[in-house]
N, C-alpha and C positions, 0 to 999 in steps of 0.2 A: 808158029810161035804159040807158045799156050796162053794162058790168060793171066796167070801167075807171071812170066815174063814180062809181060805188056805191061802191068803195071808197076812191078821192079822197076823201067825205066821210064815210066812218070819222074817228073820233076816237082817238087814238093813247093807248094805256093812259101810265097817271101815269108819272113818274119814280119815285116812290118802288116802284111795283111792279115797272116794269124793272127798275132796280136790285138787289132785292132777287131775282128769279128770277137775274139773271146774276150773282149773286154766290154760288150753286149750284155753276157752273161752275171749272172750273180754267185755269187759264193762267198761263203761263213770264212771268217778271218782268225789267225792263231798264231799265237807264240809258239816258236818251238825252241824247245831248250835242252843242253846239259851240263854236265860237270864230268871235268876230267883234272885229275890231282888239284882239287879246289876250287878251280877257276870253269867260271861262268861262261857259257854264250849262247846266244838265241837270236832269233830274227823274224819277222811277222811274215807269217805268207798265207796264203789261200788257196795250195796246191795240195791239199789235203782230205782224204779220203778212206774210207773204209774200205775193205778188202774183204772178210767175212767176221762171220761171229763167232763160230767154233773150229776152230780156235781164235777168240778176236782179236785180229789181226787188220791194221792199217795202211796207208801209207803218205809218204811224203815226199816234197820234191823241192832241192835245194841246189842253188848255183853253186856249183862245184866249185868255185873260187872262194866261197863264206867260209871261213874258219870254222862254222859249226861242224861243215863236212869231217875235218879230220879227227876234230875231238870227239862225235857222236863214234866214230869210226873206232876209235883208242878206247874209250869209256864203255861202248856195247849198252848203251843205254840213251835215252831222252825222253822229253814229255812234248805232248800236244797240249797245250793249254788254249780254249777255243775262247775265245773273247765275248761279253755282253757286250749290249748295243751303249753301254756308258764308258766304253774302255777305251775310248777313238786316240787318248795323249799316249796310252804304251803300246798300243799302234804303231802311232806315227815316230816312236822315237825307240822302238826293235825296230821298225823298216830304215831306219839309219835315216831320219828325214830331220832330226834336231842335232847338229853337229856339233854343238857344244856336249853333248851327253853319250856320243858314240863310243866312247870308252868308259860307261859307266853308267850301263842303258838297265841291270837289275838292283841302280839307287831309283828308279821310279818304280811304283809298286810297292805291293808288300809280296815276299816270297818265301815257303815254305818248304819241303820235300814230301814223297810218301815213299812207296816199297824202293824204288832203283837209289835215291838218293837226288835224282834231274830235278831242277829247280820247278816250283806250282807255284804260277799267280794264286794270290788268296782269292782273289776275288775273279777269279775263270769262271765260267757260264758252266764248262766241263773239260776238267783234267784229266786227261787223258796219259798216264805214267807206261814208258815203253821199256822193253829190252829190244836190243837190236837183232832180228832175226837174220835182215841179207840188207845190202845195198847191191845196187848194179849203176852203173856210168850209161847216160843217153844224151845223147848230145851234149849241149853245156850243162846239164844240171844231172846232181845223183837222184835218185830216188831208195827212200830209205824205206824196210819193212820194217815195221814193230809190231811186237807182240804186245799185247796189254797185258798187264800186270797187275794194272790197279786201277782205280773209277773216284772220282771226285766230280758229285754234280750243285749246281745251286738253281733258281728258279730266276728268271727274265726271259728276255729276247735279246738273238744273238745278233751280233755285229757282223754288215756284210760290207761285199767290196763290189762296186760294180759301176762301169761307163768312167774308171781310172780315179777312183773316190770311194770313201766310206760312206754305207748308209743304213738304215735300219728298216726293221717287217714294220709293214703297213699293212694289215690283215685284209682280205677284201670280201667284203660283204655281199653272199650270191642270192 
């Protein structure tokens, strides 16, 4: 048996142990959005990353049951919109966590466009404006590639997620 087989038939630790290790870690928080024939959808995640610079290219990862999936999918476009550390209510209410507003989660905010047309928090840390280069299906969720397009930055500290909560950089002095 080579080495490659051996571990093809590993068994892959649980969900609930993944999750709970990678929920140790930190990482920067975003809206991700678009528009397909008008209509708006986004939703906060933290599964987001760069890919390279040249060409700058991203990515993202989205439970394949959010509506964003198909409309990103239809449109060939969205935005990363990466959140300051003062952004914590349109957080929490793209993560679908104020259920009175889950149908009307881009009335909080103020929202703009740049080159695609994908809806821009004004007040994003860094908007990040995509075309859709590929998506691919992994387990429950897509991951989506984008190409940038466009750059929108302001100055603060960004909003993180970490230990199943938001929080913010506390610099440490060495």
């Amino acid at each position: 048996m080579s080495s490659t087989e051996k571990f093809e038939e590993a068994s892959s630790v649980t969900a609930s142990a993944f999750t709970s290790a990678l929920s140790q870690t930190a990482n920067g928080v975003s809206i991700v959005s678009t528009r397909n024939n008008n209509v708006d959808a986004g939703l906060t995640v933290s599964s987001m990353c760069s890919v390279c610079a040249d060409p700058a290219l991203l990515l993202v990862c989205v439970n394949s049951d959010n509506a964003f999936c198909d409309m990103a999918l239809a449109s060939h476009r969205f935005a990363v919109n990466i959140l300051a550390s003062h952004s914590v209510e349109v957080a929490t209410v793209f993560a679908g966590l104020v259920e009175e507003l889950t149908n009307s989660r881009f009335d909080v905010g103020s929202w703009s466009t740049l080159t695609t047309g994908a809806p821009i928090l004004s007040d994003a840390l860094v908007a990040l404006d995509c075309v859709l280069e590929s998506s691919q299906v992994h387990g429950t969720h897509r991951v989506f590639f984008g190409r940038v397009v466009d750059v929108r930055t302001t100055s603060g500290e960004p909003l993180l997620y970490t230990d199943r909560r938001f929080a913010e950089v506390h610099p440490v002095t060495l």
